[in-house]
N, CA and C atoms of all chains as a GROMACS GRO file, in nm:
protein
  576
    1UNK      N    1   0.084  -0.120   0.000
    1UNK     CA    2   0.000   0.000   0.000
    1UNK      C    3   0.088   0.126   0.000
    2UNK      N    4   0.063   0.223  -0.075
    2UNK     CA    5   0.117   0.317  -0.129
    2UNK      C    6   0.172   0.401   0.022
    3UNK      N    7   0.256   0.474   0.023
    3UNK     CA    8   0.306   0.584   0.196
    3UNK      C    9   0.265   0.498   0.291
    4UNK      N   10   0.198   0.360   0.341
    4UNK     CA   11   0.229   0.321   0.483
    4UNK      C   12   0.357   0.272   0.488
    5UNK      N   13   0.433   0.299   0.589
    5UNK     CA   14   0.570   0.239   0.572
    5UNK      C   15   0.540   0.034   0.715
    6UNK      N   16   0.542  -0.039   0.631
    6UNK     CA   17   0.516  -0.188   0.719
    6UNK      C   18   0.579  -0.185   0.854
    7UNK      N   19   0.714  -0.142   0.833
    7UNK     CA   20   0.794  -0.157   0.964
    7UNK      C   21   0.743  -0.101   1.076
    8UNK      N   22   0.702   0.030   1.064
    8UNK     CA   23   0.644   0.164   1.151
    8UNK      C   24   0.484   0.103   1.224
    9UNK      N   25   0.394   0.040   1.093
    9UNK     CA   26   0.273  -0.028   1.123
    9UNK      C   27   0.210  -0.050   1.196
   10UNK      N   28   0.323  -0.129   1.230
   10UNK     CA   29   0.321  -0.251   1.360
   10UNK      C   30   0.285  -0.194   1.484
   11UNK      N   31   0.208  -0.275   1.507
   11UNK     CA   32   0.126  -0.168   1.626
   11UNK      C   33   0.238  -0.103   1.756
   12UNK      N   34   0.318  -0.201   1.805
   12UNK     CA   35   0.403  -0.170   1.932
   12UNK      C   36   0.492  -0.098   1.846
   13UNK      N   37   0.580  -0.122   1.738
   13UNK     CA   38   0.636   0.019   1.639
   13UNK      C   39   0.590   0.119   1.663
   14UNK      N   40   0.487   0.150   1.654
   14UNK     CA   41   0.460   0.234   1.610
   14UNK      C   42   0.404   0.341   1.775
   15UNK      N   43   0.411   0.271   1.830
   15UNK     CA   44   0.388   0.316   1.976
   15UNK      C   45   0.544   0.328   2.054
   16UNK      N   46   0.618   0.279   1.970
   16UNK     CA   47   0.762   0.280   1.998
   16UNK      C   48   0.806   0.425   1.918
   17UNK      N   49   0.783   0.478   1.773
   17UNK     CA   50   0.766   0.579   1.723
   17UNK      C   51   0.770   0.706   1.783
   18UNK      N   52   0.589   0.647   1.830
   18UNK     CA   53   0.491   0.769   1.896
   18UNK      C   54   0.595   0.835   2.001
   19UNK      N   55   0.606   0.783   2.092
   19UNK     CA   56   0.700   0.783   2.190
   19UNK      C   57   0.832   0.881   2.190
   20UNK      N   58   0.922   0.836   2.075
   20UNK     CA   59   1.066   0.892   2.045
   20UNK      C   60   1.064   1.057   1.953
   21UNK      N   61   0.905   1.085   1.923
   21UNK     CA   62   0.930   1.151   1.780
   21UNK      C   63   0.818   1.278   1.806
   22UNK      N   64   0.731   1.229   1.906
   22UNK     CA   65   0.663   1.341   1.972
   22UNK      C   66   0.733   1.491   2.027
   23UNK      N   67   0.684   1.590   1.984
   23UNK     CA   68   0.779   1.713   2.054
   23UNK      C   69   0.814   1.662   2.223
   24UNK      N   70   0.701   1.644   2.290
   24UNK     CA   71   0.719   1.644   2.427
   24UNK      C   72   0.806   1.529   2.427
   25UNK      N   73   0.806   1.428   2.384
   25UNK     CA   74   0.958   1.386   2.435
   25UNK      C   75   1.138   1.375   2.331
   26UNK      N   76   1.164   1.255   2.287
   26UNK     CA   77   1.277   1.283   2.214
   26UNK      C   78   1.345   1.163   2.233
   27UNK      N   79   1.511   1.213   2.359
   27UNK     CA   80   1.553   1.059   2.403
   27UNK      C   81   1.469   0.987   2.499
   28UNK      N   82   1.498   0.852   2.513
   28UNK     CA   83   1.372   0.810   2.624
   28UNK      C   84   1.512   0.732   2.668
   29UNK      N   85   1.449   0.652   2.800
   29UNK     CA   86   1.567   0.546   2.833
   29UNK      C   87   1.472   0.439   2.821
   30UNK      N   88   1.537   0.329   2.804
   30UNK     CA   89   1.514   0.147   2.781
   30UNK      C   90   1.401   0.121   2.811
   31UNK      N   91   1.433   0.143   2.998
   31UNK     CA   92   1.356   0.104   3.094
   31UNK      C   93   1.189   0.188   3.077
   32UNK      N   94   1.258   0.334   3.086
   32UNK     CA   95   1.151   0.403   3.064
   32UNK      C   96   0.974   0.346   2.990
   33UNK      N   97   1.070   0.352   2.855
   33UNK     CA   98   1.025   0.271   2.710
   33UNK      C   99   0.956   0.141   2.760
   34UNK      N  100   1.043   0.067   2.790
   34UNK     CA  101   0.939  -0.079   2.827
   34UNK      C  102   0.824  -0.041   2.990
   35UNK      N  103   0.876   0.015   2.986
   35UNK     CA  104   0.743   0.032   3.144
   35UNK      C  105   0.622   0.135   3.076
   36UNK      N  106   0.652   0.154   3.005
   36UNK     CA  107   0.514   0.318   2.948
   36UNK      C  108   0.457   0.213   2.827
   37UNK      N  109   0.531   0.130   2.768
   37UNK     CA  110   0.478   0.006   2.669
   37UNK      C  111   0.411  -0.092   2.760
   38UNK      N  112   0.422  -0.130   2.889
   38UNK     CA  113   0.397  -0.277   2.915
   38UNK      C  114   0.471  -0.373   2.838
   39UNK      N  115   0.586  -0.341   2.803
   39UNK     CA  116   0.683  -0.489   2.699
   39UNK      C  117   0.786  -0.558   2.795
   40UNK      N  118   0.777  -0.692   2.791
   40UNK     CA  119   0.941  -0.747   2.849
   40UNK      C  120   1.035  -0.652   2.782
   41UNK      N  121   1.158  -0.674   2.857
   41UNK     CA  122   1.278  -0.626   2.748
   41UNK      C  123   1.336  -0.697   2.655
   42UNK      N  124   1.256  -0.832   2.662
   42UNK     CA  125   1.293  -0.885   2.516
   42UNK      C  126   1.247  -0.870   2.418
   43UNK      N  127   1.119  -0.840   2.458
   43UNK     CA  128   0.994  -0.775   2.312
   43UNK      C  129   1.041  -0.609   2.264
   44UNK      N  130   1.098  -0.520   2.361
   44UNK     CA  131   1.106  -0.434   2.365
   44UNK      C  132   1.269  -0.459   2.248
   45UNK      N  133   1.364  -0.518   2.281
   45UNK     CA  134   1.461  -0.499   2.230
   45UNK      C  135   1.420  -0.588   2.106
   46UNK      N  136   1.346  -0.669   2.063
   46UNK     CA  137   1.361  -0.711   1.904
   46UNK      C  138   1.335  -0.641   1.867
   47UNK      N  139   1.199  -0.546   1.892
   47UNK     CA  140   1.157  -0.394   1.790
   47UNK      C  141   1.246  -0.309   1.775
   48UNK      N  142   1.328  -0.296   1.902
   48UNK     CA  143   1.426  -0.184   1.879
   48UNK      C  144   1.520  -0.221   1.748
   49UNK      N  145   1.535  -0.362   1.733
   49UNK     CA  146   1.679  -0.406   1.656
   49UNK      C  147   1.608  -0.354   1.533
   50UNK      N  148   1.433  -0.419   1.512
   50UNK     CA  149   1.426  -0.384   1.348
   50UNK      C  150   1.394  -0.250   1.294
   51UNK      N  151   1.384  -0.152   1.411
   51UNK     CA  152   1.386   0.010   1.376
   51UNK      C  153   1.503   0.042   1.390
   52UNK      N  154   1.617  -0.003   1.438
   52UNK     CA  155   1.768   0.023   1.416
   52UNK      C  156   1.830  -0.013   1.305
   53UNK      N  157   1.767  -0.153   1.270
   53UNK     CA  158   1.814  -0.188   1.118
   53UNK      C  159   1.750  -0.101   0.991
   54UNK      N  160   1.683  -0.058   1.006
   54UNK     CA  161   1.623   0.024   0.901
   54UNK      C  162   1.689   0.192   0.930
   55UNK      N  163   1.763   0.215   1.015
   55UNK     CA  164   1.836   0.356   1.056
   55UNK      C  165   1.702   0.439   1.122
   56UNK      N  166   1.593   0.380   1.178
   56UNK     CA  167   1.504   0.499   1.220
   56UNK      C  168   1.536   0.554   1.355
   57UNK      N  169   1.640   0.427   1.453
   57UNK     CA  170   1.640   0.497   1.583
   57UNK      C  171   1.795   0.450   1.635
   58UNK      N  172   1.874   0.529   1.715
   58UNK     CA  173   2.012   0.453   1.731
   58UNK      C  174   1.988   0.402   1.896
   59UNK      N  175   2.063   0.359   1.962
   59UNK     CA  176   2.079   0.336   2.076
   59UNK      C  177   2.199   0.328   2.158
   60UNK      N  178   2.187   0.398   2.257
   60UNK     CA  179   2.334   0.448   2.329
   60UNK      C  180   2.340   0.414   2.447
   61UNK      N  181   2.452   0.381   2.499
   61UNK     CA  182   2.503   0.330   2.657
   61UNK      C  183   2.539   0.389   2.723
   62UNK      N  184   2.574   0.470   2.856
   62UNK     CA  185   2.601   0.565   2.949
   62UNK      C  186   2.604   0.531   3.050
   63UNK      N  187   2.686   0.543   3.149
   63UNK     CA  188   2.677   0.499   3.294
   63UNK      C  189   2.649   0.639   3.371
   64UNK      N  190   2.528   0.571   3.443
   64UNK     CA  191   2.503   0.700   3.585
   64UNK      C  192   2.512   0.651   3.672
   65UNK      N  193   2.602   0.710   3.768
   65UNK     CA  194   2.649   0.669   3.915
   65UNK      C  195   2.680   0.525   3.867
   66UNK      N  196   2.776   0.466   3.778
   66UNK     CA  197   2.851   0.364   3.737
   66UNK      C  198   2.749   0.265   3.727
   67UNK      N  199   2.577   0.302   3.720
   67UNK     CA  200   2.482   0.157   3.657
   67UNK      C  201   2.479   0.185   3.493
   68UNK      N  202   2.481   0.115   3.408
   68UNK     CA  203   2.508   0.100   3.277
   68UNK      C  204   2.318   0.148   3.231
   69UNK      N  205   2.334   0.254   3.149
   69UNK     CA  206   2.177   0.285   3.085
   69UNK      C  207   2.184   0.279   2.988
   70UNK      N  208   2.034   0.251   2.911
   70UNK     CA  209   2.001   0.241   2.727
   70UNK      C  210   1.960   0.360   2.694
   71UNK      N  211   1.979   0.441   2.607
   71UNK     CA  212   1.898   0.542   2.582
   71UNK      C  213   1.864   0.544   2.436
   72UNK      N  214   1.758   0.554   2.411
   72UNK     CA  215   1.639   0.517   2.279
   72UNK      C  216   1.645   0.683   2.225
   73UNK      N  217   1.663   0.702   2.103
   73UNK     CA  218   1.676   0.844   2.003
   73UNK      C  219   1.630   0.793   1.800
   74UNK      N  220   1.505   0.855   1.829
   74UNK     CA  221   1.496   0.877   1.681
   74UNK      C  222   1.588   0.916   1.579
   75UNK      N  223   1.650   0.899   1.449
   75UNK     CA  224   1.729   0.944   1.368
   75UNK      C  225   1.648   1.071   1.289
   76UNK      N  226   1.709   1.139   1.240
   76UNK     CA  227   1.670   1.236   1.140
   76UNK      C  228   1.524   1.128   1.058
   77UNK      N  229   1.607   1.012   0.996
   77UNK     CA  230   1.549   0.952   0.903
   77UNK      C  231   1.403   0.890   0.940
   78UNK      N  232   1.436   0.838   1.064
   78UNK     CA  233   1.313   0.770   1.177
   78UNK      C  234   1.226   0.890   1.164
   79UNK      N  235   1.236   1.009   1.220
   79UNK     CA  236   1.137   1.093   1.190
   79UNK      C  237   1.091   1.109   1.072
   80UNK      N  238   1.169   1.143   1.005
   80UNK     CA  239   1.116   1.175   0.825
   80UNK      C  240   0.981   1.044   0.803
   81UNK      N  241   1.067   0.920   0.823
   81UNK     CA  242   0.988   0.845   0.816
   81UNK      C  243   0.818   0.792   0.904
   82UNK      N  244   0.814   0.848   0.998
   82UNK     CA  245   0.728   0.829   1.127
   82UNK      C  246   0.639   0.927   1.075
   83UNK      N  247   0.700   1.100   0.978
   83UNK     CA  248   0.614   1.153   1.004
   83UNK      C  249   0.477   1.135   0.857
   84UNK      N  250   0.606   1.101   0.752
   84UNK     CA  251   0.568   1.037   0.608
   84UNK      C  252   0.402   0.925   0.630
   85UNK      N  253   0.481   0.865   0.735
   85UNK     CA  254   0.388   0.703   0.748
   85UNK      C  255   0.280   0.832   0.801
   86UNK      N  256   0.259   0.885   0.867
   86UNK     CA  257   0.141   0.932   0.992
   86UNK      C  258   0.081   1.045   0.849
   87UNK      N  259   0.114   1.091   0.788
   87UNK     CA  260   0.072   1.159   0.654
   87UNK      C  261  -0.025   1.035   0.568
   88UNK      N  262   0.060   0.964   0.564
   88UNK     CA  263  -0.024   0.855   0.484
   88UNK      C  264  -0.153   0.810   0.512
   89UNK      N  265  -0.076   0.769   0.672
   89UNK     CA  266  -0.233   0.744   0.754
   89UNK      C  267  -0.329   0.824   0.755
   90UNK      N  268  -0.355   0.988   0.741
   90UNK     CA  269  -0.430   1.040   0.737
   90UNK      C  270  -0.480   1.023   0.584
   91UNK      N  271  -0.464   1.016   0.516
   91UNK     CA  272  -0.460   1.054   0.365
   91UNK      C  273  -0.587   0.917   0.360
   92UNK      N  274  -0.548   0.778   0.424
   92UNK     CA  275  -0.628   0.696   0.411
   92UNK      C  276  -0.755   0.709   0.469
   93UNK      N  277  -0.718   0.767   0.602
   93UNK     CA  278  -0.882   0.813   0.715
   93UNK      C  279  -0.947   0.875   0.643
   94UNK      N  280  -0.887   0.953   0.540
   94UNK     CA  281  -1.006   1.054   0.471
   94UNK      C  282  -1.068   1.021   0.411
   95UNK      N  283  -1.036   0.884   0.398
   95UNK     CA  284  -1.136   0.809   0.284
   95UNK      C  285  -1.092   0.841   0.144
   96UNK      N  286  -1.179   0.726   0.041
   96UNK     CA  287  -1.115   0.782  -0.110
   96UNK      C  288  -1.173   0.914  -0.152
   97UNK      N  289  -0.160  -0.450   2.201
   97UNK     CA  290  -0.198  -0.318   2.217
   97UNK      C  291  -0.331  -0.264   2.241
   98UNK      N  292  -0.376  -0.174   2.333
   98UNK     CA  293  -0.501  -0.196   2.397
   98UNK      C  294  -0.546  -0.088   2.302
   99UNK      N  295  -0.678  -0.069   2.232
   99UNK     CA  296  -0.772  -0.006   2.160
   99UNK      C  297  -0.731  -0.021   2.036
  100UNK      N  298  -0.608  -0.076   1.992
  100UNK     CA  299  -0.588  -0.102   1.879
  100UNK      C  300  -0.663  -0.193   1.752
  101UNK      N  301  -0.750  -0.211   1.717
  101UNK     CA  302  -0.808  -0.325   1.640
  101UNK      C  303  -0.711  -0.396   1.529
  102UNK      N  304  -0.633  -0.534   1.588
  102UNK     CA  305  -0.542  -0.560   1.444
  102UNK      C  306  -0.632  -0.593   1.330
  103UNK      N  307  -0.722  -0.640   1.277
  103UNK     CA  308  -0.830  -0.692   1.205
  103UNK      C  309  -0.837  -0.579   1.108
  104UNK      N  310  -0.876  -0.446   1.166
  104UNK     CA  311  -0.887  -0.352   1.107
  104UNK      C  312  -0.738  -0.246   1.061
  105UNK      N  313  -0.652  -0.262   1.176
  105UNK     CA  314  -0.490  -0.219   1.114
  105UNK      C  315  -0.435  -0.298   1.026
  106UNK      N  316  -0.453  -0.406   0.959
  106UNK     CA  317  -0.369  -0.416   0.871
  106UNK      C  318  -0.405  -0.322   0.743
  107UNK      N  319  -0.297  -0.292   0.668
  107UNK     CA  320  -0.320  -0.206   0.577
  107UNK      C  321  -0.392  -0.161   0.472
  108UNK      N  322  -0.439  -0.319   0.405
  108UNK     CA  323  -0.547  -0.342   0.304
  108UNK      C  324  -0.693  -0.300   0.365
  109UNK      N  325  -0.714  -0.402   0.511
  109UNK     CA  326  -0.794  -0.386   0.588
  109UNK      C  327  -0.902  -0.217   0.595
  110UNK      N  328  -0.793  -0.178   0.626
  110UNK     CA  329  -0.755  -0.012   0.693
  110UNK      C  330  -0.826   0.030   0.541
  111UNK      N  331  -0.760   0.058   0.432
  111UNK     CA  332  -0.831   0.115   0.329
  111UNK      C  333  -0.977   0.068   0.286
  112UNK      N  334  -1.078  -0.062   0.306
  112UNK     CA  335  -1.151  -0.112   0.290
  112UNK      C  336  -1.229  -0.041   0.392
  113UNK      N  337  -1.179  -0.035   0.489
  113UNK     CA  338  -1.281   0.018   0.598
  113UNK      C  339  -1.345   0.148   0.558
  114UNK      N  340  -1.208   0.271   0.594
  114UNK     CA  341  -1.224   0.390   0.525
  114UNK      C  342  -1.295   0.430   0.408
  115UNK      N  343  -1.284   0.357   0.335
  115UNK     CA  344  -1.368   0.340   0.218
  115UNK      C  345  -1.513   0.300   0.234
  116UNK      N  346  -1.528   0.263   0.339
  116UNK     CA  347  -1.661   0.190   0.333
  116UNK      C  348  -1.753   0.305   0.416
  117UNK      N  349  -1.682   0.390   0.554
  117UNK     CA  350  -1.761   0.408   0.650
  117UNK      C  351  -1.702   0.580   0.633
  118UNK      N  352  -1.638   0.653   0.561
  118UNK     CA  353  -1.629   0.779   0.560
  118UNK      C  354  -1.819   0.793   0.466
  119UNK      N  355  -1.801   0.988   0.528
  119UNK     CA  356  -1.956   1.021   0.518
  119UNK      C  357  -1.951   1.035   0.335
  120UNK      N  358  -1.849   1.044   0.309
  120UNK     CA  359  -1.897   1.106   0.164
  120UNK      C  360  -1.874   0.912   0.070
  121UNK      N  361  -1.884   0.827   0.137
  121UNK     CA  362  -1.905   0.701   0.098
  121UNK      C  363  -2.055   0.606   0.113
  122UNK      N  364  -2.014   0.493   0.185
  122UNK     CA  365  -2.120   0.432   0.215
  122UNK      C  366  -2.120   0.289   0.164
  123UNK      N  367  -2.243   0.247   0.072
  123UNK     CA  368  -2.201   0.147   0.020
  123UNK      C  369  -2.152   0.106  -0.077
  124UNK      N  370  -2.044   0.009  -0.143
  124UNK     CA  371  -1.927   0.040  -0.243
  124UNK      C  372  -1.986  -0.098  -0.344
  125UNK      N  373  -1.939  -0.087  -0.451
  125UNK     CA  374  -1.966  -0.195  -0.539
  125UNK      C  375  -1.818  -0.287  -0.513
  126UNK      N  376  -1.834  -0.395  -0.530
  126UNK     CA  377  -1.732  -0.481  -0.550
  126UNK      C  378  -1.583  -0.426  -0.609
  127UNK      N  379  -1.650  -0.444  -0.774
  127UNK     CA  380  -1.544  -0.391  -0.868
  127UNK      C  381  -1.490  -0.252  -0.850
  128UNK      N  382  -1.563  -0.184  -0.812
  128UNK     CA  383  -1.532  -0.016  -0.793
  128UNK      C  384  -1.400  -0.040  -0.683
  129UNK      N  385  -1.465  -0.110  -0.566
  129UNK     CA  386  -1.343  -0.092  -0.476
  129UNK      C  387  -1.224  -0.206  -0.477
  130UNK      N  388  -1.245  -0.252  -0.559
  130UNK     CA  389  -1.089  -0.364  -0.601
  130UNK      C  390  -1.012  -0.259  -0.726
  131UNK      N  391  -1.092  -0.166  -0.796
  131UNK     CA  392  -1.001  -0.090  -0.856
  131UNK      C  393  -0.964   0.026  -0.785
  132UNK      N  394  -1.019   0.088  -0.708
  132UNK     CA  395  -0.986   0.172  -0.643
  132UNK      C  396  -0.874   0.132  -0.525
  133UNK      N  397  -0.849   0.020  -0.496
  133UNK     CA  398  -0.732   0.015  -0.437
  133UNK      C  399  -0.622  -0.081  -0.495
  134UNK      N  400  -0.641  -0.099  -0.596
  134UNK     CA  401  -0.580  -0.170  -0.691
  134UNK      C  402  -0.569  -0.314  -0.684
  135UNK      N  403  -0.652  -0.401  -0.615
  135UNK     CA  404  -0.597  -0.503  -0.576
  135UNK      C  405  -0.685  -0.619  -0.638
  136UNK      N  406  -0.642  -0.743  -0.663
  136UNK     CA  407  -0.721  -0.840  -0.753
  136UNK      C  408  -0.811  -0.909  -0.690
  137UNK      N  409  -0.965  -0.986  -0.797
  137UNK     CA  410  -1.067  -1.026  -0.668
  137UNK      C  411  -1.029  -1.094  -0.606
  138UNK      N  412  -0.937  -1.190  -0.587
  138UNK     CA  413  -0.928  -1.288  -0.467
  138UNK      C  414  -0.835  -1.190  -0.342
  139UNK      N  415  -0.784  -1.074  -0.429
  139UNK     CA  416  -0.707  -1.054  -0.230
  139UNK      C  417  -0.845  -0.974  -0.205
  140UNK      N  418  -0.892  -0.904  -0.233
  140UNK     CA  419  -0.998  -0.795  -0.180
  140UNK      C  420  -1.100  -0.939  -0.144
  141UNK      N  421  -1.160  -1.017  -0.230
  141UNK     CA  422  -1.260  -1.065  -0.155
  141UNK      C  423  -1.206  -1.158  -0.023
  142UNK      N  424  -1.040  -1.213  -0.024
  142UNK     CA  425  -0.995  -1.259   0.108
  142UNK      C  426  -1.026  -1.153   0.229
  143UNK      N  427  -1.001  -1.047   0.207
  143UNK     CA  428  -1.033  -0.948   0.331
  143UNK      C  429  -1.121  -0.921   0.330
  144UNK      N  430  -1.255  -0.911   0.287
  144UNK     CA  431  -1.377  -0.903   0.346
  144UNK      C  432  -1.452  -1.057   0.388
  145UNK      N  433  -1.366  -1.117   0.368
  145UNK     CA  434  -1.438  -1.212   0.433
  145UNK      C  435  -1.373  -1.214   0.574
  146UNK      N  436  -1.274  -1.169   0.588
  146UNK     CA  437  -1.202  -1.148   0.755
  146UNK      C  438  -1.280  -1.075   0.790
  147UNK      N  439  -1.289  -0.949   0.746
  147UNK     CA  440  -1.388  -0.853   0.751
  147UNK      C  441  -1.568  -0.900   0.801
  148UNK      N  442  -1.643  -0.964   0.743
  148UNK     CA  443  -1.762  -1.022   0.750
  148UNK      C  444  -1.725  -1.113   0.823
  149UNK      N  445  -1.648  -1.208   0.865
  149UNK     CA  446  -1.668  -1.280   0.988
  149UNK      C  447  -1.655  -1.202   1.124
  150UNK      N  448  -1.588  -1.131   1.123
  150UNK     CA  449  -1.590  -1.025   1.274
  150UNK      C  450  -1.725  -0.943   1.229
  151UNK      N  451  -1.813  -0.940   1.165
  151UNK     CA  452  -1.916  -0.850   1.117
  151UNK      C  453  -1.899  -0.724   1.145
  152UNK      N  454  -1.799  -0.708   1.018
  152UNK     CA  455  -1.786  -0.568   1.010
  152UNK      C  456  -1.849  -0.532   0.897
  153UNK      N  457  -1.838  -0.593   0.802
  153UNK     CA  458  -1.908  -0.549   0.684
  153UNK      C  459  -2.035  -0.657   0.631
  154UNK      N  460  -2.092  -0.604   0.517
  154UNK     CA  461  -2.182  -0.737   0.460
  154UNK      C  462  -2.168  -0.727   0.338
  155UNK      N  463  -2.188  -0.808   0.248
  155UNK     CA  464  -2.213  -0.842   0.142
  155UNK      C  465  -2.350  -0.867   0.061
  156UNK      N  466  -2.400  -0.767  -0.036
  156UNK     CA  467  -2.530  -0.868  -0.082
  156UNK      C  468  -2.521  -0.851  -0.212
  157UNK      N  469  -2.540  -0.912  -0.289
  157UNK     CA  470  -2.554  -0.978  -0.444
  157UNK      C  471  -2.711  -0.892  -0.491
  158UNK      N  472  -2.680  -0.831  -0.593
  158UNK     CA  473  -2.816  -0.776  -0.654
  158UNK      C  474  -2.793  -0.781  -0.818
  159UNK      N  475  -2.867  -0.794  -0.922
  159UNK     CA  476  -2.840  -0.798  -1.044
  159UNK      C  477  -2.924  -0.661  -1.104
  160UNK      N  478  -2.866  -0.609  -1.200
  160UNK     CA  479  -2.842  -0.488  -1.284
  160UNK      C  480  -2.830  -0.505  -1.411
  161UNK      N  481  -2.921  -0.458  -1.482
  161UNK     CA  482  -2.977  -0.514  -1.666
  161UNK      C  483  -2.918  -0.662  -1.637
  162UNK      N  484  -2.998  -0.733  -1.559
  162UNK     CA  485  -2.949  -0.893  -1.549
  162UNK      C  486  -2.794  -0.917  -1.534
  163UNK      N  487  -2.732  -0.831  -1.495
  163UNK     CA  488  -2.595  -0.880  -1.464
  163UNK      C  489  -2.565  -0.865  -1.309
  164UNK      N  490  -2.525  -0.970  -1.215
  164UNK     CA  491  -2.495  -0.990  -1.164
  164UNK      C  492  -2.425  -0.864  -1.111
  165UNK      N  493  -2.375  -0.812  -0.961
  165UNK     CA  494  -2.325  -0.776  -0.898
  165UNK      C  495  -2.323  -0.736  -0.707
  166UNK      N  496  -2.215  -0.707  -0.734
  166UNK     CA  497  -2.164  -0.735  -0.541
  166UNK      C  498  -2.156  -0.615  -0.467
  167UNK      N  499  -2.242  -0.582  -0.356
  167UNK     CA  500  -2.228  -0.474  -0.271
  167UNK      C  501  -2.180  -0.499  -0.173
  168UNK      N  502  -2.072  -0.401  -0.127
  168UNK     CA  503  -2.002  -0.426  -0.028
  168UNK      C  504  -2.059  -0.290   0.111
  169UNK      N  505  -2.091  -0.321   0.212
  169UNK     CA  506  -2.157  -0.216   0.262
  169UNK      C  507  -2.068  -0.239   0.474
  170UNK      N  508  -2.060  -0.152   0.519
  170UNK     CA  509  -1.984  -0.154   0.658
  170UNK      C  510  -2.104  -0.193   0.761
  171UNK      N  511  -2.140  -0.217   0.853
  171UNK     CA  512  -2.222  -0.238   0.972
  171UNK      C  513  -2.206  -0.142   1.059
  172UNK      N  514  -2.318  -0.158   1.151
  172UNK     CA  515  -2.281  -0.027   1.250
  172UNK      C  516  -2.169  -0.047   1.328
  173UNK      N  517  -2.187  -0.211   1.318
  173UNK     CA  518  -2.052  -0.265   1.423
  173UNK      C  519  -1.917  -0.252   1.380
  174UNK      N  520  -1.915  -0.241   1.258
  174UNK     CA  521  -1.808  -0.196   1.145
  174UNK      C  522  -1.754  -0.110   1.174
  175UNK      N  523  -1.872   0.022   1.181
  175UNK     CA  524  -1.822   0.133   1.183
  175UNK      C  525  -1.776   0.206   1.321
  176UNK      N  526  -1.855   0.102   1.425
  176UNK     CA  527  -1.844   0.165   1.563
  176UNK      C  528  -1.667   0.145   1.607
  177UNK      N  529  -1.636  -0.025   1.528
  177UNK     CA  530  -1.506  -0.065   1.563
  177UNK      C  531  -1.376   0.000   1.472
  178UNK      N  532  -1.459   0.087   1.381
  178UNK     CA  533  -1.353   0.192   1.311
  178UNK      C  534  -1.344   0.325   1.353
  179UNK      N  535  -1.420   0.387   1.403
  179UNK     CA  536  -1.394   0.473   1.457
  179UNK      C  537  -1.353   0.468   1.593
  180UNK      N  538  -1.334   0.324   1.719
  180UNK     CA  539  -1.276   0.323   1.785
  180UNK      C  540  -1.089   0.295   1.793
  181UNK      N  541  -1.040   0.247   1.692
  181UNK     CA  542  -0.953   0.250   1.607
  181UNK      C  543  -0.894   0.326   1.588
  182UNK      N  544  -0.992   0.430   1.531
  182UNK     CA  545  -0.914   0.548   1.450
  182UNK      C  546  -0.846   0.649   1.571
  183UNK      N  547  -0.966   0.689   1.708
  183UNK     CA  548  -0.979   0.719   1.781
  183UNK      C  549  -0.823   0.686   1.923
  184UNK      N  550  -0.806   0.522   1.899
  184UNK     CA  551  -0.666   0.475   1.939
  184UNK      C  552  -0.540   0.530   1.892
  185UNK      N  553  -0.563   0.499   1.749
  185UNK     CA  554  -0.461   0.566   1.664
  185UNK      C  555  -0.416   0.706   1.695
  186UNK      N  556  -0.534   0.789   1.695
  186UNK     CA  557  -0.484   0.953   1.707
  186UNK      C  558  -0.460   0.945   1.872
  187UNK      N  559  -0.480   0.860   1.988
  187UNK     CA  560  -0.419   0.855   2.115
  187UNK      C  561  -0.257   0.830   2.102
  188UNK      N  562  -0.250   0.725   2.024
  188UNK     CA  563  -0.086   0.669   2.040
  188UNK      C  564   0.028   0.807   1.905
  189UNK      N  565  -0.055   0.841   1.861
  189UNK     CA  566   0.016   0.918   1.769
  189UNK      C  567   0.009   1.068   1.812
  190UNK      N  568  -0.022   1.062   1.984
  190UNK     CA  569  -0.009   1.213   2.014
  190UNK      C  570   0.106   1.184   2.119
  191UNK      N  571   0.118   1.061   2.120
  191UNK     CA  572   0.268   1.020   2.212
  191UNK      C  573   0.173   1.044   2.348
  192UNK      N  574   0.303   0.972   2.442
  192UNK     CA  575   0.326   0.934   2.577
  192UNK      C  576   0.279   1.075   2.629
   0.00000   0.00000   0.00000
């Protein structure tokens, strides 16, 4: 189907998206992310891998007070793309 | 994902609906809406039959200068479960 992008779709994607690409937020951390989803961190990290493999989001490591953190960031491209797909989606709500 | 309808998010799905239950629509002919989303009769009539078993839509057969043809028309239940949908959608796409 013409502007939905499949990857983005996906329902927890795309709530993974919502999340990173919204003004009010941006970077998120891991934990954050899987507790505001309801996801294990194993569900949480396969989505992450296949929006990383496609360049929409990177993921970074940091220690605070020497505990090791994830931090979740949309790419330029992830947005372009998040905002493309959410264009589309409207374009379809409107009906033909 | 909670308010999400997958039945109705998949993508083909999603345009069938829209098509069916926006105001400046209603009820669609068969052929009209397999060309209008480009797709051949067996995938379009595979998804309304996903479609018509969750009774979202119906189907009725009427003939026209004796020729045969197929109306495709949404239910209220159709439409109630698309606009709760849509309604999800614009929740998760205003972010966290």
């Amino acid at each position: 189907m013409a502007g939905l992008d499949e990857l983005i779709h996906q329902p927890v994607r795309l709530r993974i998206m919502a999340a990173l690409v919204t003004p009010t937020s941006g970077r998120a951390e891991f934990t954050s992310l899987r507790d505001l989803l309801a996801l294990t961190d194993g569900n949480l990290g396969a989505h992450l891998r296949k929006l990383e493999e496609a360049g929409y989001v990177v993921t970074r490591k940091a220690f605070v007070a020497r505990k090791p953190r994830t931090y979740v960031e949309a790419t330029e491209g992830g947005r372009r793309a998040f905002a493309d797909h959410v264009a589309a989606l409207a374009d379809i709500l409107a009906g033909p």
